[in-house]
C-alpha positions in Angstrom: 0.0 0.0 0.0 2.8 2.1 0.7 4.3 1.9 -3.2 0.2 2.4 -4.1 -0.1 5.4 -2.0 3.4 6.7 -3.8 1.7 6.0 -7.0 -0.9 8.1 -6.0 -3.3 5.5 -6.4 -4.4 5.6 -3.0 -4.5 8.3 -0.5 -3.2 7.3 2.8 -5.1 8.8 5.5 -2.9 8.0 8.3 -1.4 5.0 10.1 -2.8 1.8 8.1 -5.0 3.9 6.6 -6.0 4.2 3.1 -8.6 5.7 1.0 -9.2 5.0 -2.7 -8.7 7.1 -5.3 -10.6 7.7 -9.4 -7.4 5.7 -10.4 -8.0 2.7 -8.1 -11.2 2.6 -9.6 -10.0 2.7 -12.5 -8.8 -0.9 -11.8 -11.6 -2.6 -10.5 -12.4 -5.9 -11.3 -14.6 -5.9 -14.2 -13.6 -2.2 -15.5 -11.6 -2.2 -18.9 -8.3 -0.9 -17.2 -8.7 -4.0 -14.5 -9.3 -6.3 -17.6 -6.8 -5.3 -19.5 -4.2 -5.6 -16.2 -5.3 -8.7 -15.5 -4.1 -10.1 -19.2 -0.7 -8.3 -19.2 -0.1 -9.6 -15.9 -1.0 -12.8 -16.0 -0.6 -14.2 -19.5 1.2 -11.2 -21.6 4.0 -10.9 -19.1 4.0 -15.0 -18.2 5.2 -15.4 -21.5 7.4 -12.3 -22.1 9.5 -13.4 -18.8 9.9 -17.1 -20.1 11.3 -16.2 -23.8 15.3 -16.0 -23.3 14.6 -19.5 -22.1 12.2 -20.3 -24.9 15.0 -18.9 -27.5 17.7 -20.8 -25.5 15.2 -23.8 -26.3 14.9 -23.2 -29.4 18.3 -22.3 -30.7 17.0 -18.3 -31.0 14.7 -19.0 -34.6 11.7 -17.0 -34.5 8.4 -19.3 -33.7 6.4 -20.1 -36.7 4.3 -22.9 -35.5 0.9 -21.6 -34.4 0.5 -24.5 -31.8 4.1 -24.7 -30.4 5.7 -21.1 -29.4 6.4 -18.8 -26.8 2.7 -19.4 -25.4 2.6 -23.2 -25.3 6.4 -23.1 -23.6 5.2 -20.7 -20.9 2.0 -22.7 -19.9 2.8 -26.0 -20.7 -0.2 -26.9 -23.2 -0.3 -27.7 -26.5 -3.2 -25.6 -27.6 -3.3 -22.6 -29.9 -4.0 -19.4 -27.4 -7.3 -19.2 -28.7 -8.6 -22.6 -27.6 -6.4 -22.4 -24.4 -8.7 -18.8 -23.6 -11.7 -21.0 -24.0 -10.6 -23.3 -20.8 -10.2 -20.1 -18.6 -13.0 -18.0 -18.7 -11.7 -15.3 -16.2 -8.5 -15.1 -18.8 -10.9 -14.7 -22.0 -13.4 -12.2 -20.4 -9.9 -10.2 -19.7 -9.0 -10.6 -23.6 -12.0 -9.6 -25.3 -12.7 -6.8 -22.9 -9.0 -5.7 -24.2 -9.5 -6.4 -27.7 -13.0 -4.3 -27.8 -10.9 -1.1 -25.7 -8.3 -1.7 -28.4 -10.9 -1.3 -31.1 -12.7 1.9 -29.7 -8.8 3.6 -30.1 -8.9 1.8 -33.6 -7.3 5.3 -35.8 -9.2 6.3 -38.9 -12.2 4.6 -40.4 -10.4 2.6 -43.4 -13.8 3.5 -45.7 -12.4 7.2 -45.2 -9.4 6.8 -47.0 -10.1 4.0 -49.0 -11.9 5.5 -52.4 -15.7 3.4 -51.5 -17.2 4.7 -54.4 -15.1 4.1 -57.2 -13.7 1.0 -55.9 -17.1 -0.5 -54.6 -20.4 0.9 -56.3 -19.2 2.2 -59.4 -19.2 -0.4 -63.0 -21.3 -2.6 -60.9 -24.5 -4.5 -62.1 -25.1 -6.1 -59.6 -28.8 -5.9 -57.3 -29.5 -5.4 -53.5 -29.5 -9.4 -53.4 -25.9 -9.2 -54.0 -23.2 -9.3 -51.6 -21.6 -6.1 -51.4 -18.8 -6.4 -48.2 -18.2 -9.3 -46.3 -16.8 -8.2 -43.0 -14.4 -11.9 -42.2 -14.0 -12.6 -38.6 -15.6 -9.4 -38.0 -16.7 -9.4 -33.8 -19.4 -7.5 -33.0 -19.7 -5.9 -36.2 -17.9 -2.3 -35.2 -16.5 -1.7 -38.4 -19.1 -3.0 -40.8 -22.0 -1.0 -38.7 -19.4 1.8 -39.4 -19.8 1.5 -42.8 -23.2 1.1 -43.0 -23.6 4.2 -41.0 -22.0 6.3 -43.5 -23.0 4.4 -46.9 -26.6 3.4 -46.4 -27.1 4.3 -50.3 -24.6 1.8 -51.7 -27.0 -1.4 -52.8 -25.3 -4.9 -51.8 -25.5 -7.1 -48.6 -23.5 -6.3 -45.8 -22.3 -9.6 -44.4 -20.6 -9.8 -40.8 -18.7 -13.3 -40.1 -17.5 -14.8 -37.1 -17.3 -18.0 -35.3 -21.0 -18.9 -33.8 -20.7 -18.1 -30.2 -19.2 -15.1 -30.9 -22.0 -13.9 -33.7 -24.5 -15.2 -30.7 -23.5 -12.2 -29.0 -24.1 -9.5 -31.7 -27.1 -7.9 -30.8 -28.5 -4.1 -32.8 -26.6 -4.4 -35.9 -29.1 -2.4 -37.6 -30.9 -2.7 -41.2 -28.4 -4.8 -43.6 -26.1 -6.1 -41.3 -26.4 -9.9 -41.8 -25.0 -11.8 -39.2 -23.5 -15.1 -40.1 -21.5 -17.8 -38.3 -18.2 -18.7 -40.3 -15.3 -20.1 -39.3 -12.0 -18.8 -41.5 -10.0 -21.7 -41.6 -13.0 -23.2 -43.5 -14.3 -22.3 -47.4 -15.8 -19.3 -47.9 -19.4 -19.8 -48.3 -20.1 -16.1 -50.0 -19.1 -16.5 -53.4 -18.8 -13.5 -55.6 -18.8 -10.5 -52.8 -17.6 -7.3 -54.3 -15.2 -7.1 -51.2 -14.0 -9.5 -48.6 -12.8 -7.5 -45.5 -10.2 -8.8 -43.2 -8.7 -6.3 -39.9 -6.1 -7.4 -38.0 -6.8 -10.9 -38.3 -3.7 -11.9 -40.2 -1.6 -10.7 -37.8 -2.7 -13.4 -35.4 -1.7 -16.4 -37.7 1.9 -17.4 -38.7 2.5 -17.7 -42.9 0.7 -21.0 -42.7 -2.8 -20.8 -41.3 -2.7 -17.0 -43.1 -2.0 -18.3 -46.6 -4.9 -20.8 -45.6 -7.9 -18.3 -44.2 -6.3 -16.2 -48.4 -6.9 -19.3 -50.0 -10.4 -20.0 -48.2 -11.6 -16.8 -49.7 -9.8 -17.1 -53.1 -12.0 -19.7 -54.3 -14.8 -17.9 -53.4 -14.3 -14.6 -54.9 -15.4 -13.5 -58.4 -13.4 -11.8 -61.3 -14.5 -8.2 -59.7 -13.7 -8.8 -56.4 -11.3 -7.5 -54.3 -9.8 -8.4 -50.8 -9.3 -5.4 -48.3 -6.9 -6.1 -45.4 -6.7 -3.7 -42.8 -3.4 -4.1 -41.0 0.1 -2.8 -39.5 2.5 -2.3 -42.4 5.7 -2.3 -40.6 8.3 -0.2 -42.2 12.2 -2.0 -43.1 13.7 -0.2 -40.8 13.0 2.4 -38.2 9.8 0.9 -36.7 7.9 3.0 -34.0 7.5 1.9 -31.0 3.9 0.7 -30.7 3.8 -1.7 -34.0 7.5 -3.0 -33.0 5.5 -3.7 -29.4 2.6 -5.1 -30.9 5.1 -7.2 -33.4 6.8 -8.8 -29.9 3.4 -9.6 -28.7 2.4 -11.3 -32.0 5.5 -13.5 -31.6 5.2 -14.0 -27.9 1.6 -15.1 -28.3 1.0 -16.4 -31.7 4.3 -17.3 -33.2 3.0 -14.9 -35.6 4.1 -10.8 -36.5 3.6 -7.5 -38.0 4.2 -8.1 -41.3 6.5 -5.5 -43.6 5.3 -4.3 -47.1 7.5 -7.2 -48.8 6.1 -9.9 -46.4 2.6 -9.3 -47.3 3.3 -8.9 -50.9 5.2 -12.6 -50.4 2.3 -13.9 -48.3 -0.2 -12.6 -50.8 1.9 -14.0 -53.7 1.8 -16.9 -52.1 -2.1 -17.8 -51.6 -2.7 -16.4 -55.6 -3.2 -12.5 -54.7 -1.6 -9.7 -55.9 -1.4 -6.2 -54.1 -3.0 -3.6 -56.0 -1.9 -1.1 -53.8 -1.3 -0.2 -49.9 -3.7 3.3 -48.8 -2.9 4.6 -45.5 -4.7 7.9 -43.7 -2.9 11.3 -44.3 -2.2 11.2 -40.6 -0.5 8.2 -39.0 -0.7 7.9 -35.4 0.0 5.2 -32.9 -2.5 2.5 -33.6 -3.7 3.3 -37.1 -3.4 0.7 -39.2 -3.4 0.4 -43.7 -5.4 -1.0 -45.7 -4.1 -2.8 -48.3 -5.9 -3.8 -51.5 -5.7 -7.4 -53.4 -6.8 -8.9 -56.1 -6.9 -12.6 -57.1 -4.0 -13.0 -59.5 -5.8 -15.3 -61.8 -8.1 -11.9 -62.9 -4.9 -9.9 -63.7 
């Protein structure tokens, strides 16, 4: 109490003593703050403590299996971080309340940037029956509801898809907003969208399972369509600081990373896509990702 009280977290009001303070509350269990302290503290930093012996393991290669990294060293299991969160409900509670804070501080809308009308409704014959955007591995639908917000004219189905218990939990998605259970590492079961939308889920999956959740979508997609990934484009040198932090956690976690503009071309390449181009927002600030635009390379 004495360090807390130093912190100014708590007040101390005399001998043994203490009163709390806005930023104790801050940290309450069940508060965002608390959440997100609770994951750093004890998963994040589990694992970030246990990777000199991981690399001394491992003779110091970076981690590229999605099932047997950093993670699965520090906890001793043999499940991906995902399904390991599903057998600790306290832990997952802690990771989605993080995830949805991290999404609320998300930068610039991508559809601000991105040119929506020339690259989405214009040359298009296509009806209201049609799939316009299929939001993949979307959550709640933030970003598609986004969209919808500001584009109610643009004719197409708006498609948000996630795995079932998560879509079980969407709730005032509005007029047009479809919701759809779909798991990634299956096929695509919207064929010929306009767009299929991907943010940050890449970064979550080593070249393997990533080239896998392209090539899902690949075969579904038809000669107009195009894929829109919104994600970190780390520089070749000089990275900030937040997307080189977020790149350690990707490897700590995932076995996975931020990928540079080369390493998505060669992952794209890879699955059948080529990059069309990268668009980023005229102002870049910590957490703003890119968007980057693909086409199958088959319709080149």
């Amino acid at each position: 109490m004495r360090i807390l009280s130093a912190m100014r977290i708590f007040n101390e009001m005399g001998e043994n003593a203490w009163s709390s303070t806005p930023a104790a509350k801050a940290f309450v269990d069940g508060s965002p703050l608390g959440q997100a302290l609770l994951h750093f503290h004890d998963v994040h930093g589990s694992v970030l403590v246990k990777l000199p012996e991981y690399f001394r393991q491992n003779g110091f290669s970076n981690p590229s299996n999605a099932s047997a990294g950093p993670f699965q060293y520090a906890f001793g299991t043999d499940l991906h971080h995902f399904d390991w969160l599903k057998q600790n409900p306290r832990q997952l509670k802690a990771f989605n309340s993080l995830m949805t804070a991290q999404r609320r501080d998300k930068g610039e809308d991508w559809f601000n940037y991105f040119p929506v009308e020339e690259r989405l409704a214009s040359n298009r014959t296509a009806d209201k029956e049609s799939p316009l955007l299929v939001d993949v591995g979307g959550g709640l639908g933030t970003d598609l509801t986004a969209f919808r917000t500001k584009y109610p004219h643009i004719d197409g189905r708006l498609i948000l898809q996630d795995l079932p218990e998560v879509i079980a939990g969407t709730k005032d998605l509005g007029a047009g907003i479809e919701p759809m259970g779909h798991d990634f590492f299956t096929p695509q079961t919207v064929a010929g969208a306009r767009a299929y939308y991907l943010r940050t889920i890449l970064h979550d999956w080593p070249d393997k399972e990533a080239k896998l959740i392209l090539q899902n979508i690949l075969q579904a997609m038809a000669p107009d369509s195009i894929l829109l990934l919104n994600e970190y484009v780390l520089p070749d040198s000089g990275v900030p600081l937040f997307p080189g932090q977020l790149d350690l956690s990707m490897m700590a976690m995932f076995s996975s990373l931020e990928r540079t503009k080369r390493q998505w071309e060669d992952l794209l390449n890879s699955a059948g896509f080529e990059v069309l181009k990268i668009w980023a927002p005229q102002v870049m600030d910590v957490g703003h990702a890119s968007l980057i635009e693909a086409r199958p390379k088959h319709m080149s």
